[in-house]
C-alpha positions in Angstrom: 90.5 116.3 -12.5 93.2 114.0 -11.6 93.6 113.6 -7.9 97.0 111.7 -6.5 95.8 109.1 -4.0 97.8 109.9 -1.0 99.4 107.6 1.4 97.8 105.2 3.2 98.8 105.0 7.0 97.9 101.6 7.2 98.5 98.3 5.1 96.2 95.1 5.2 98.0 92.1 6.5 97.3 90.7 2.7 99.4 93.1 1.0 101.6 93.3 3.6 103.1 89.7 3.0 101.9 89.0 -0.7 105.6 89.4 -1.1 104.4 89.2 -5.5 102.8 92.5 -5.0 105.4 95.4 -4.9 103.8 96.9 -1.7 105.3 94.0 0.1 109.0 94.9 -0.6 110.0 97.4 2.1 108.0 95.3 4.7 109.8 92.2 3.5 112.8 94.0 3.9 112.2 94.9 7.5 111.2 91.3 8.6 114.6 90.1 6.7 116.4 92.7 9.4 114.4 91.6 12.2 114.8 88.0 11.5 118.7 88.3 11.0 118.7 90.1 14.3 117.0 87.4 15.7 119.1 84.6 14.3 122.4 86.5 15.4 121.4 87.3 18.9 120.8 83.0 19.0 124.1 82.5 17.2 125.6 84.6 20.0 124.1 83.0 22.6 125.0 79.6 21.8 128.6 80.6 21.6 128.7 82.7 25.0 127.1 79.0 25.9 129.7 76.9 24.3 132.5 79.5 26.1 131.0 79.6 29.7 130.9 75.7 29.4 134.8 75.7 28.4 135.7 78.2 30.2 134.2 76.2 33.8 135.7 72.9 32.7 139.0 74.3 32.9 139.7 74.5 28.7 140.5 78.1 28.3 142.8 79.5 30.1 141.9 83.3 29.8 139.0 85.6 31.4 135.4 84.9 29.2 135.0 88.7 29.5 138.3 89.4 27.7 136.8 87.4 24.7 133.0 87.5 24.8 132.5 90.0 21.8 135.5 91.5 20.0 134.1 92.4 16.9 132.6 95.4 16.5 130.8 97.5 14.0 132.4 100.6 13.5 129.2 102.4 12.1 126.5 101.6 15.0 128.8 100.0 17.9 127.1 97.2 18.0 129.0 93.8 19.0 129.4 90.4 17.7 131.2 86.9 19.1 132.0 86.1 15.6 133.6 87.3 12.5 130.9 86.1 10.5 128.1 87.4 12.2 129.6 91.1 11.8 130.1 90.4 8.1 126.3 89.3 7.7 125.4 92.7 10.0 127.5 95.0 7.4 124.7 94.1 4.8 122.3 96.0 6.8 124.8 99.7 6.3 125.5 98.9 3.0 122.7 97.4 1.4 124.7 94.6 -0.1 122.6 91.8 -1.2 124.5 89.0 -2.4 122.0 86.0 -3.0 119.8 86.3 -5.9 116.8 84.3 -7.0 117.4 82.8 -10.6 113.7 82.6 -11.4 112.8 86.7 -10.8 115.9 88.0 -10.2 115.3 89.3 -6.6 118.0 90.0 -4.3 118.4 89.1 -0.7 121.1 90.2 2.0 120.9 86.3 3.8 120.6 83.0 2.4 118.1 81.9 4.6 115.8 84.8 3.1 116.4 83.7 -0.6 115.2 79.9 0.6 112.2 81.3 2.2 111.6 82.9 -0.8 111.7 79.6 -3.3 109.1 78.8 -1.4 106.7 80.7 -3.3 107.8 79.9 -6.8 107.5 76.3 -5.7 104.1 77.3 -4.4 104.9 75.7 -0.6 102.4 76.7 1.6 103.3 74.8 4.7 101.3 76.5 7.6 97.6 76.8 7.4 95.6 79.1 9.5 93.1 77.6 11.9 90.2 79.8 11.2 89.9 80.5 8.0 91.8 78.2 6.0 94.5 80.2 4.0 98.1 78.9 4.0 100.9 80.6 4.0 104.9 80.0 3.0 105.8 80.9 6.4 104.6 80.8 10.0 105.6 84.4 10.7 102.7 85.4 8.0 100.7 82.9 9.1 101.5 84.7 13.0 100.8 88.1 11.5 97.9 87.0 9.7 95.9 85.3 13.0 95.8 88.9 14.5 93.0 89.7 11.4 90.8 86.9 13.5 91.7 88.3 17.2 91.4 91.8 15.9 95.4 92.4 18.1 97.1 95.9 17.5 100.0 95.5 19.7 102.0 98.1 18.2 100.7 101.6 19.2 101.7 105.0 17.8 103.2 107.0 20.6 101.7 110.4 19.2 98.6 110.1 18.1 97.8 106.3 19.6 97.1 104.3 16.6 97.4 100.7 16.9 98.7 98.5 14.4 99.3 95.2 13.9 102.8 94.9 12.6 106.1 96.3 13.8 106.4 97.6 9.8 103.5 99.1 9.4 104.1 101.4 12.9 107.3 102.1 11.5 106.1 103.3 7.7 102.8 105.1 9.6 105.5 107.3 12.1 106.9 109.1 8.9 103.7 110.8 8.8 104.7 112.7 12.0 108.6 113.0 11.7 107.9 114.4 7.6 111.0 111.8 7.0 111.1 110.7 3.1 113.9 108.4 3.3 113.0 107.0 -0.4 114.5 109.3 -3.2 114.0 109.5 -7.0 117.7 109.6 -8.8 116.0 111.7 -11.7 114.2 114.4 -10.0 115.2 114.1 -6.4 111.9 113.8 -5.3 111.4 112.2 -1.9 108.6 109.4 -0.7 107.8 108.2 2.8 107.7 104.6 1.4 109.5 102.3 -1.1 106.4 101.5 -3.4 105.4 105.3 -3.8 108.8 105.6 -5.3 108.3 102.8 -8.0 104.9 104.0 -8.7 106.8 107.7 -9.5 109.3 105.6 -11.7 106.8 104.6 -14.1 106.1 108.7 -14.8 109.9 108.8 -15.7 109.8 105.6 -17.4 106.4 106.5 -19.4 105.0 102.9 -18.3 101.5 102.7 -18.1 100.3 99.1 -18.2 96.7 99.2 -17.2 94.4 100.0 -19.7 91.2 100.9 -19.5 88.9 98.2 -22.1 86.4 100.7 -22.6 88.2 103.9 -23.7 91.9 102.4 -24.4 93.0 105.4 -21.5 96.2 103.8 -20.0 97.3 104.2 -16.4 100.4 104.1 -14.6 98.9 102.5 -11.1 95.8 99.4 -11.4 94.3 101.7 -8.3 94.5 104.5 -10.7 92.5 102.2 -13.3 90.0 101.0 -10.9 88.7 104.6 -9.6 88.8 105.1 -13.9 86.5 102.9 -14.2 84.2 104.2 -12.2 83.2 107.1 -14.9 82.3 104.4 -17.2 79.9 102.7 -14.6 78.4 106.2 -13.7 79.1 104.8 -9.8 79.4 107.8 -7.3 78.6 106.4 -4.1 79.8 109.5 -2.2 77.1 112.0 -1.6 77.7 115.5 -0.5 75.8 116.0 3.0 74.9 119.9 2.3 74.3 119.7 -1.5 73.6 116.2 -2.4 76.4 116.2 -5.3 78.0 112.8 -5.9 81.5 111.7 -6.0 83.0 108.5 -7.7 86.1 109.1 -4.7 85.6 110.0 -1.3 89.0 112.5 -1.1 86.9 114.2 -4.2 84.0 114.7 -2.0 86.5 116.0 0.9 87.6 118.8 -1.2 84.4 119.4 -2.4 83.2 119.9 1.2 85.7 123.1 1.4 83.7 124.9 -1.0 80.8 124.5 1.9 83.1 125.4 4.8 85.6 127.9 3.1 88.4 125.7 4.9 92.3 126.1 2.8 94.4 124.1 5.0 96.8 124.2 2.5 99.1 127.5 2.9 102.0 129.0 1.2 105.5 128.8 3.5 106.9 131.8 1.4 104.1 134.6 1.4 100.9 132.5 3.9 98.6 132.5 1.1 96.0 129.7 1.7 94.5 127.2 -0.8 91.1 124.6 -0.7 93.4 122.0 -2.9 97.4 120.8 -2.7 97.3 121.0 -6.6 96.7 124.9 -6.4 99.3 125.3 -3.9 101.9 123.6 -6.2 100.7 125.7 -8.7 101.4 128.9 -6.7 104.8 127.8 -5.8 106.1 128.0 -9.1 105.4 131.7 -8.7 107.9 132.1 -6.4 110.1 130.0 -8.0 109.8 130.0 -11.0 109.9 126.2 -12.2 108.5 125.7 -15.1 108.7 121.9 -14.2 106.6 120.6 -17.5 108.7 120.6 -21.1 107.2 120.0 -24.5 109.4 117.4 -26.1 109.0 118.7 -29.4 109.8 123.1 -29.2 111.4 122.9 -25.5 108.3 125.2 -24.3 108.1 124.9 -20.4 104.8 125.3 -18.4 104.3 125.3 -14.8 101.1 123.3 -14.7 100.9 119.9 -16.9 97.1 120.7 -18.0 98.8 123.9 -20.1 101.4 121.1 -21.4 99.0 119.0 -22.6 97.0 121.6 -24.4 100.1 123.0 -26.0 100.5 119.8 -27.4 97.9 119.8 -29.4 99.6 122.5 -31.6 102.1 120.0 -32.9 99.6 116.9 -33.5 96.5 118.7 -34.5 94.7 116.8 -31.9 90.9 118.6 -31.7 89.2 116.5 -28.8 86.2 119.1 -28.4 83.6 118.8 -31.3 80.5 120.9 -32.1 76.9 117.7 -32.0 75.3 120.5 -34.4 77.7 121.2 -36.7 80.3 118.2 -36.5 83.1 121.5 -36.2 86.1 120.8 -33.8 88.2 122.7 -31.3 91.1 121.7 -29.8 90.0 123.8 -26.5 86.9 123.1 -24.4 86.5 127.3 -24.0 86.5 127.6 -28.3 83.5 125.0 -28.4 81.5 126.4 -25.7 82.0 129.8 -27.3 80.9 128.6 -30.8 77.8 126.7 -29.5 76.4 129.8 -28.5 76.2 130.6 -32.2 73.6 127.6 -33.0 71.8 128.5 -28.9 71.7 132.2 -29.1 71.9 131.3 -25.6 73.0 133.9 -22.4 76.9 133.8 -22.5 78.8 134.6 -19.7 83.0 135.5 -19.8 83.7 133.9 -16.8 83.1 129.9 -16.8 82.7 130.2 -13.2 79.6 133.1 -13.6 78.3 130.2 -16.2 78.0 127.8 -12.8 76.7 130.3 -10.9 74.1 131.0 -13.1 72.9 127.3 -13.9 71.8 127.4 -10.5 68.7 130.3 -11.3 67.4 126.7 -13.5 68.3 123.9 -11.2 67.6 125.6 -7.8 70.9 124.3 -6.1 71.8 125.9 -3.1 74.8 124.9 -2.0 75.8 127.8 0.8 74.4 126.0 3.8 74.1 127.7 7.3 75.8 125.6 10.5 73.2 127.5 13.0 69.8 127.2 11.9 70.4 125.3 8.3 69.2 127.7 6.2 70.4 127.4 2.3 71.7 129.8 -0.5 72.5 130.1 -4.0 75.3 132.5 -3.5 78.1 132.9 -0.8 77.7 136.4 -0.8 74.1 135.8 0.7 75.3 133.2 3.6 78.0 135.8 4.7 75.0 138.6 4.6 72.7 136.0 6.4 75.7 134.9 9.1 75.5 138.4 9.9 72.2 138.1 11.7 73.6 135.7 13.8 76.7 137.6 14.8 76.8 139.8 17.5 78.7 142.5 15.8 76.6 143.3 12.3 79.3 145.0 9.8 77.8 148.1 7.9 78.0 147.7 4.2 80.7 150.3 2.5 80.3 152.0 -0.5 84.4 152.9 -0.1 86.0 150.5 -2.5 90.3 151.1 -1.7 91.3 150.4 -5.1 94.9 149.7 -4.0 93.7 145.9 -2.5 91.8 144.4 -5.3 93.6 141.6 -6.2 95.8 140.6 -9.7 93.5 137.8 -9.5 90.3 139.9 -10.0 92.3 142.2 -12.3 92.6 139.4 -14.9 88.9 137.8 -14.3 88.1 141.7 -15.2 90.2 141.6 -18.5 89.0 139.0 -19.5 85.4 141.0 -20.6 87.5 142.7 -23.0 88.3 139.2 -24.8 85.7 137.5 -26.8 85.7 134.4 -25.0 81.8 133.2 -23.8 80.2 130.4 -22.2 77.0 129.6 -22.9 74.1 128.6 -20.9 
């Protein structure tokens, strides 16, 4: 089960400014603003200087105030002494970045910012920090990085009081709050709250997955993507459930896992409020009302709404059968087909439900994952804990033997069709 590693609200001071590292882009970018801003407001100054100091020695002959900023932008307002100082200001509307870096190609909007940037092909690291040791191509970095030592967050979050420790990363952490996705894809139109999420999304488009695992030769398109991989391999699942004691290899696997204990489904359906324990399953639902069928087989043009259906389909047209039969060396290209033809060398209780196959496994291990919040007492089955909660409550419900046949659920409609279908799981 593949689980998309959300966004992180916050960014370590080393990625921030390992300007190598793709992360680094969008932050670089801002700094480049800032900087410029900086470096025209002194540009300005100096000349309001230079015209005061004419204007009082008699040199000019007309008011300072008549002259002191007549060009203007005519997208934000914003003012400037000289001609050339509005030009360089443009680049921030437009995007125009004239001055490129023969070596990697990069593009900046100043020429000061490609210079700074030399700096690391030439591997000049000028400015040494204090403490620790690291250098560092510019004293800015080296500015930001000191706050890691003095443990400063100047920059707080005005709605939920977060502190950070760059200007940048306050700015990329407030999108979680306003919902703005200012970063678009220009194939699918989907939106991202920050510039590297949108490369990462490229590489789907792009088919590019560079890091391979060495163990299994499985190929990813993110190196976070490998490292939590290669966790499997290792067997490490440092994240233990607190009710159950089940283990997790991530820790956002162990949060979902905890709604199965609480019953939370925070995520919930704008179109018809139906509520879901996983984002995945709500994207699934969507396409209900939709009706997307987002996921194309290359080869017949058959569209599915989920990609695990795609991916299974697929294995019509190569003849791919991952699933094989210890006992018999037999192969399946579903998991469902092998379990259902295992039970022919086990004899073993079958069940038509996969889901009745994990609830029975638990009459053999003796897992009781239903835990009560009041007085801790456990259960096999849900169905007990909301029997037991009653004792607690107040207000008992009396068991009905009514069943209004007009509420049950499609859902349960198609669990029960499938006991009509030859399809078992064996224990």
């Amino acid at each position: 089960m593949a689980f998309i590693k959300e966004e992180s609200e916050d960014m370590k001071i080393e990625e921030t400014f390992r300007v190598k590292h793709e992360e680094t882009e969008e932050q670089t970018d801002l700094m480049e603003l800032k900087e410029e801003s900086q470096e025209l407001i002194k540009i300005e100054e100096k000349n309001q200087y230079e015209k005061c100091h004419d204007f009082m020695n008699g040199e000019k002959s007309f008011s300072y105030s008549q002259t002191q900023k007549p060009h203007t932008c005519q997208q934000c307002g914003k003012s400037f002494s000289l001609q050339g100082n509005l030009t360089t200001h443009m680049r921030v509307h437009t995007g125009e970045k004239p001055f490129i870096c023969h070596q990697c190609g990069k593009r900046f909007s100043r020429k000061n910012s490609l210079k700074i940037h030399l700096k690391i092909h030439a591997g000049e690291k000028p400015f040494i920090c204090p403490q620790c040791g690291k250098r560092f191509a510019q004293k800015k970095i080296l500015d930001a990085h000191l706050r890691v030592h003095t443990g400063e967050n100047p920059h707080t979050c005005p709605q939920c009081g977060k502190r950070f420790s760059l200007q940048g990363n306050l700015t990329t952490h407030m999108r979680i709050h306003t919902g703005e996705k200012p970063f678009i894809c220009s194939q699918c139109e989907k939106s991202f709250s920050r510039k590297n999420s949108l490369k990462i999304h490229f590489k789907i488009h792009a088919g590019e997955k560079p890091f391979v695992c060495p163990q299994c030769g499985k190929s990813f398109s993110r190196k976070n993507s490998l490292k939590i991989h290669l966790k499997i391999h290792a067997g490490e699942k440092p994240f233990i459930c607190p009710q159950c004691g089940k283990r997790f290899a991530q820790k956002k696997i162990l949060d979902a896992h905890l709604r199965v204990h609480t019953g939370e489904k925070p995520f919930i359906c704008s179109q018809c409020g139906n509520s879901f324990k996983q984002k995945r399953d709500l994207n699934a639902h969507i396409t209900h009302h939709t009706g997307e069928k987002p996921f194309t087989c290359k080869l017949c043009g058959k569209s599915f709404t989920v990609k695990g259906n795609l991916k299974t389909h697929m294995r019509i047209h190569t003849g791919e059968k991952p699933f094989i039969c210890h006992q018999c060396g037999k192969s399946f290209k579903q998991k469902r087909d092998l379990n259902a033809h295992i039970t022919h060398h086990t004899g073993g209780k079958s069940f038509t439900i996969k889901g009745n196959l994990k609830v029975h496994m638990r009459a053999h291990t003796g897992e009781k994952p239903y835990k009560c919040l009041q007085c801790e007492k456990s259960f096999t089955y849900h169905t007990e804990l909301k029997r037991h909660l009653q004792t607690h409550s107040e207000k008992k419900k009396p068991f009905s033997s009514h069943i209004d046949v007009s509420v049950i659920k499609t859902s349960q409609l198609q669990i029960h069709m499938k006991s009509h279908v030859n399809v078992s799981f064996p224990c």
